[in-house]
C-alpha positions in Angstrom: 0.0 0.0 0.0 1.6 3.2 -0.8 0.7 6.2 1.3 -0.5 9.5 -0.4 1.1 12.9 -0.1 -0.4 15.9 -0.5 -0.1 19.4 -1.3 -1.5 20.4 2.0 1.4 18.5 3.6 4.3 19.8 1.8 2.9 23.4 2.6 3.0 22.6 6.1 6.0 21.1 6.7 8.1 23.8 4.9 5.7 26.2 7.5 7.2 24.4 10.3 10.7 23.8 9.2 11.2 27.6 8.8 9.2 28.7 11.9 11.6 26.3 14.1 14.7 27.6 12.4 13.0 31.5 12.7 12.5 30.4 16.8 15.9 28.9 16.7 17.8 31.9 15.2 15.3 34.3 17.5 16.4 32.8 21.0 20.4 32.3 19.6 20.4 36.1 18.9 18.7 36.5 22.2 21.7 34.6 23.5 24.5 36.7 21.6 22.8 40.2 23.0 22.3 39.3 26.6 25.4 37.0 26.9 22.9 34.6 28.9 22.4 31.5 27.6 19.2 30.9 30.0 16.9 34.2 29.1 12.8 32.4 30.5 12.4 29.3 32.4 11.5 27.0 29.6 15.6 27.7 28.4 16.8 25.1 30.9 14.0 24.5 33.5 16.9 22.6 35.4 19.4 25.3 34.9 16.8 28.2 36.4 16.1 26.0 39.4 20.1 25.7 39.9 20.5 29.3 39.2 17.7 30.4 41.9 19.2 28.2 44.7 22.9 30.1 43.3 21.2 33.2 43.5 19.6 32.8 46.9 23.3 31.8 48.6 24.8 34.7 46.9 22.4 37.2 48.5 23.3 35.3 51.6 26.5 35.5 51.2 26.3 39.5 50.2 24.6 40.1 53.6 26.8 38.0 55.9 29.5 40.3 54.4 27.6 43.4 55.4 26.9 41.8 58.8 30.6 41.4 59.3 31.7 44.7 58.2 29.3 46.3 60.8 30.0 44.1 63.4 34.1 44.8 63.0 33.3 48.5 62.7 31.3 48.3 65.9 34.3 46.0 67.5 36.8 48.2 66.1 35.0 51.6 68.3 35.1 49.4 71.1 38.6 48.6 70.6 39.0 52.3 70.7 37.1 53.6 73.6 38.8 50.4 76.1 42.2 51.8 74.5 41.9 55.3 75.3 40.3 54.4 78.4 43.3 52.7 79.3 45.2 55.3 78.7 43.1 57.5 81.3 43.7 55.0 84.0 47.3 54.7 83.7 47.5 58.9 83.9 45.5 58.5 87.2 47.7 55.9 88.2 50.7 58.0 87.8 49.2 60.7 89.6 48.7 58.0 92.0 52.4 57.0 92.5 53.6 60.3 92.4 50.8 62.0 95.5 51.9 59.2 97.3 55.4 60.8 97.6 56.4 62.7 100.5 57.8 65.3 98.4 54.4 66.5 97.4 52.6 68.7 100.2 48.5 69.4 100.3 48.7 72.2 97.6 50.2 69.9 95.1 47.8 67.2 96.0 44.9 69.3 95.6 46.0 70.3 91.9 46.5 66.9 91.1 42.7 66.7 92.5 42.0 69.0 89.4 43.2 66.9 86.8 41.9 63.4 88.2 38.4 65.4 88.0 39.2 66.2 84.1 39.8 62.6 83.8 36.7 61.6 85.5 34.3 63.4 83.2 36.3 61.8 80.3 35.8 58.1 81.3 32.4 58.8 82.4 32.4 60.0 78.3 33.8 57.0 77.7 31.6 54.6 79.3 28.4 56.0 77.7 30.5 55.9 74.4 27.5 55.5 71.4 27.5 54.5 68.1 27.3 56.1 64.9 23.8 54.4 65.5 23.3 56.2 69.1 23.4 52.8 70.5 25.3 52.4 73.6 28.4 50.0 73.3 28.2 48.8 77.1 25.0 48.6 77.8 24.7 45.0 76.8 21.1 44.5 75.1 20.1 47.6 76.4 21.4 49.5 73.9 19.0 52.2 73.5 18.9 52.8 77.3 19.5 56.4 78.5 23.0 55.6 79.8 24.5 52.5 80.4 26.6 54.1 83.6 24.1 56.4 86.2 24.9 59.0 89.1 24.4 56.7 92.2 24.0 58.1 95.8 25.9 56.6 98.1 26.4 57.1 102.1 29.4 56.4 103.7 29.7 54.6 107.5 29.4 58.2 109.0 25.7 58.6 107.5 27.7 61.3 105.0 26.8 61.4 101.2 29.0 60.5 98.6 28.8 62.2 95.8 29.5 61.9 91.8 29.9 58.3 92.0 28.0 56.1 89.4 26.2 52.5 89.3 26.2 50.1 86.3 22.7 50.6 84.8 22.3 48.7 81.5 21.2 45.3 80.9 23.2 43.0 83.5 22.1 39.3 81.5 22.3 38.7 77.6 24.9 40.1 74.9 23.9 41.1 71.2 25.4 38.9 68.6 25.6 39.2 64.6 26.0 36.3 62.5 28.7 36.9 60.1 28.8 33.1 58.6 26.7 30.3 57.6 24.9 28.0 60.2 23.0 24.4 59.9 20.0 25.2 62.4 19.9 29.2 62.1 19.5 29.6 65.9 20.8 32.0 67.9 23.4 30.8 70.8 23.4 32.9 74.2 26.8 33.1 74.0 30.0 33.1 71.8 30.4 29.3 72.4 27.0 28.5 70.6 27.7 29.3 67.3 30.6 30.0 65.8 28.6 31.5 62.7 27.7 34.4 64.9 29.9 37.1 66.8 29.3 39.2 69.8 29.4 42.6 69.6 30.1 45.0 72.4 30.6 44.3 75.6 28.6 44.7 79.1 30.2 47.7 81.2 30.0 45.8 84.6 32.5 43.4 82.7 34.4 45.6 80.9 35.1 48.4 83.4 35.1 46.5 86.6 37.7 46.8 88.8 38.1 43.3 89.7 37.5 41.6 87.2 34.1 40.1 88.2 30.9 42.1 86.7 28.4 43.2 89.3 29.0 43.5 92.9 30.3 46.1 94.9 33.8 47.1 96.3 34.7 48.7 99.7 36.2 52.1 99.3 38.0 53.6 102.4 37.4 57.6 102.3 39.5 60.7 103.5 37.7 60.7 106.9 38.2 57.3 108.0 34.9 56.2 106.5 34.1 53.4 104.4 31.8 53.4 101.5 30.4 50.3 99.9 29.6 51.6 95.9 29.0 49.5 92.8 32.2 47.8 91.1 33.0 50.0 88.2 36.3 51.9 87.9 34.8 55.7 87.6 34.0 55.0 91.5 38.0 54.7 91.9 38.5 57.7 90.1 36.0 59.7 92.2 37.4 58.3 95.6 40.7 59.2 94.2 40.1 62.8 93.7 38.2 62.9 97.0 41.6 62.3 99.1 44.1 64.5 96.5 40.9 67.1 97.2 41.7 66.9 100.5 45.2 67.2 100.1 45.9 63.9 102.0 48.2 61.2 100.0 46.0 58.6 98.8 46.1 55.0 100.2 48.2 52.4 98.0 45.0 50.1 97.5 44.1 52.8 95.2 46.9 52.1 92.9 46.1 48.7 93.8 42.5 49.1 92.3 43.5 51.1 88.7 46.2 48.3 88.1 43.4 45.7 88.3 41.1 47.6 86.3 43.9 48.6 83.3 44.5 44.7 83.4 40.7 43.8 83.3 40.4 46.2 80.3 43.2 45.0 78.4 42.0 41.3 79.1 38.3 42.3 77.6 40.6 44.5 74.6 42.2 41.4 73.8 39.4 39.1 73.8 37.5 42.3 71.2 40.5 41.7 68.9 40.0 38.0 69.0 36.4 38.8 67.3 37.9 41.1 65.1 40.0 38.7 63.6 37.2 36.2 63.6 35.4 38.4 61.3 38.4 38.8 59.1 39.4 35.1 58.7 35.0 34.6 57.7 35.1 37.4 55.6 37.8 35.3 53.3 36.2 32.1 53.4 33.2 34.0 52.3 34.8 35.4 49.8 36.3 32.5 48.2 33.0 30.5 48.7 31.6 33.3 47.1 34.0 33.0 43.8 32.8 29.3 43.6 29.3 30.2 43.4 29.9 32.5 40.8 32.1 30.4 38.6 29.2 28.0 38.8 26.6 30.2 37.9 28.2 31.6 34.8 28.8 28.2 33.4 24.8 27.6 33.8 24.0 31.1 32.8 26.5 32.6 30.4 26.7 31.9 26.9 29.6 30.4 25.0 30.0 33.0 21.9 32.2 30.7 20.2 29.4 28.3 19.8 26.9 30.4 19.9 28.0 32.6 16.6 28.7 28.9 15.2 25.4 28.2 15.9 23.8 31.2 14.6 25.5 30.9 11.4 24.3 27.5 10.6 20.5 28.2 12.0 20.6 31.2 9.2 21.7 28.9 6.5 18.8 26.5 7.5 16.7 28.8 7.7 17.7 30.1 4.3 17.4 26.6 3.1 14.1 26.1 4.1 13.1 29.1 2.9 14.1 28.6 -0.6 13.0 24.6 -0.3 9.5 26.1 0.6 9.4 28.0 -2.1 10.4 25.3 -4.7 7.3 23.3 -3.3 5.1 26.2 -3.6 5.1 25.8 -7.4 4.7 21.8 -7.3 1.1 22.3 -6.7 -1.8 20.5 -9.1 -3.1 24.1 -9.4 0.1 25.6 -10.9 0.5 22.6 -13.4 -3.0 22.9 -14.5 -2.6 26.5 -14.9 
C-alpha cells in the first residue's frame, strides 16, 4: 500500500521547518545580546532552578558580608574607647604613684585633685560611648537605654553622702550577637560558644570596666575621713574616691593604685578578647569570599553563553533557515493548481 502525499502537507512542513529555524535563530540572537544562555524558564528549566538556589546563597552571602563589616566596625570603636580608656587610667595611676610621695605637700595634692576630676568626666564620656547608631556599646542589650553608667547616691559609714559616684545601669544578662557566617540550624546561641557563625558585639560595662574583674558586685572604698563606703564595682568609682583624698590634700592609700592596676588589666583582658572577634570576622570574611567565587564560577557556566558556539550556531540556523526558505518556495510551485494553470 503506498501512502498518499499531499499538497497540504508539503505546505506545512516547509511552514514548520522555517518557523523552528525562525524560533531557533530568534532565541540564539537573544543569547548573543544578553550574553545569557538561559533568558525564560523554559531555556533550561533545570538550569533556572540551579540558578535560583545560586542566586539565593549569593544574596546570603552579600549580607553576611555586610553583617561582618558592621560588626568589626562596631568592635573596632570598642577597641578604641577600652584603648583610650586605658590610657586615662594609667595617667591616674601615675598621679597616683607620684601624691603618694612625701615630696608633694597638700597644695600639690589638691591640683592633682584638678586633673583626676578632668579625667573623670572623660571616662564617664567614655563609658556612655555610642555609636554612629546612638546605640550604647556597654550597655549590653540595652542598647537604646538612656546611659549605660548612672549618678548613684551613696552614704558612707558616718551617715555622710557621697557624691559623683556612678552604678552600672544597662542590661546585666544577655549580649547582642551578629551572625557573620553560615549555620545548619539558624539559631541564635546565648553566647560566643553556641555558634561559631555568629559574633558578639560589644561588651557589658560591669565586665568591661570593673575593677576586679568580676561584673556586678560592689567594692569597699575607704574615704579621707576614716569612712568606708560600699559603691557598685566599676572603675569611675575609683577615680571619684581618688580625687576625694588628693581634694583633700591627704596622700591617697596604696589600694588605690592597687584598684587602677586591676582595672587597666581587666580592660586589656576584655581588649584582647575584642581583637580576638575582630580577627574572627576577618578570617569569615575570606572564606566567604572565596565560597563566594565558587558560586559565581558555577553560575556563569549555567547562565552565560559560549559565543564561540553560539556565533557557530547562529550561522548554521541562518543557512537553515535560508534553506528552508528557498526549499519552501520550490514546493510552492509543485502544486496541481500551478501545473493545470
Amino acid at each position: 500500500m503506498v501512502a498518499r502525499i499531499s499538497t497540504t502537507l508539503f505546505y506545512h512542513t516547509g511552514l514548520s521547518a522555517m518557523e523552528q529555524h525562525s524560533n531557533n535563530l530568534l532565541r540564539i540572537q537573544e543569547q548573543l545580546s544578553s550574553g545569557k544562555r538561559v533568558n525564560r524558564p523554559s531555556d533550561d528549566p533545570v538550569a533556572v532552578s540551579k540558578l535560583h538556589n545560586l542566586n539565593k546563597s549569593l544574596n546570603t552571602i552579600d549580607q553576611l558580608v555586610e553583617n561582618g563589616r558592621y560588626a568589626k566596625s562596631q568592635l573596632e570603636l570598642e577597641d578604641t574607647v577600652l584603648n583610650d580608656s586605658v590610657s586615662v587610667l594609667q595617667r591616674a595611676r601615675e598621679l597616683t604613684i607620684q601624691m603618694m610621695n612625701d615630696t608633694y605637700n597638700a597644695a600639690d595634692r589638691r591640683a592633682a585633685s584638678e586633673e583626676i576630676d578632668q579625667l573623670i568626666k572623660q571616662m564617664r564620656n567614655l563609658v556612655n560611648t555610642r555609636n554612629p547608631e546612638k546605640e550604647l556599646l556597654f550597655a549590653g542589650v540595652d542598647s537604646n537605654a538612656a546611659a549605660a553608667f548612672s549618678d548613684q547616691a551613696y552614704t558612707d559609714t558616718g551617715g555622710d553622702p557621697v557624691v559623683d559616684m556612678v552604678a552600672y545601669t544597662g542590661a546585666t544578662t544577655g549580649q547582642r550577637f551578629v551572625q557573620i557566617g553560615f549555620d545548619n540550624d539558624n539559631y541564635l546561641a546565648p553566647d560566643d560558644n553556641g555558634d561559631p557563625s555568629r559574633v558578639r558585639i560589644g561588651d557589658r560595662g560591669d565586665v568591661a570596666f570593673s575593677v576586679t574583674g568580676t561584673p556586678g558586685g560592689t567594692i569597699t572604698l575607704s574615704r579621707p575621713d576614716g569612712d568606708t563606703v560600699d559603691v557598685d564595682n566599676n572603675v569611675i568609682n575609683v577615680l571619684v574616691n581618688l580625687r576625694d583624698w588628693l581634694r583633700d590634700g591627704q596622700q591617697p592609700p596604696p589600694e588605690i593604685g592597687d584598684q587602677l592596676y586591676q582595672a587597666i588589666t581587666n580592660i586589656s583582658q576584655v581588649q584582647a578578647k575584642v581583637g580576638g572577634r575582630i580577627n574572627r570576622i576577618d578570617s569569615q570574611y575570606e572564606a566567604l569570599q572565596t565560597f563566594q567565587l565558587t558560586l559565581k564560577e558555577r553560575k556563569k557556566n549555567l547562565e552565560e553563553v559560549d559565543i564561540v558556539k553560539a556565533t557557530a550556531d547562529f550561522t548554521q540556523t541562518q543557512v537553515a533557515l535560508q534553506f528552508a526558505q528557498q526549499a519552501f518556495a520550490k514546493v510552492q510551485q509543485m502544486s496541481l493548481f500551478n501545473y493545470l494553470r
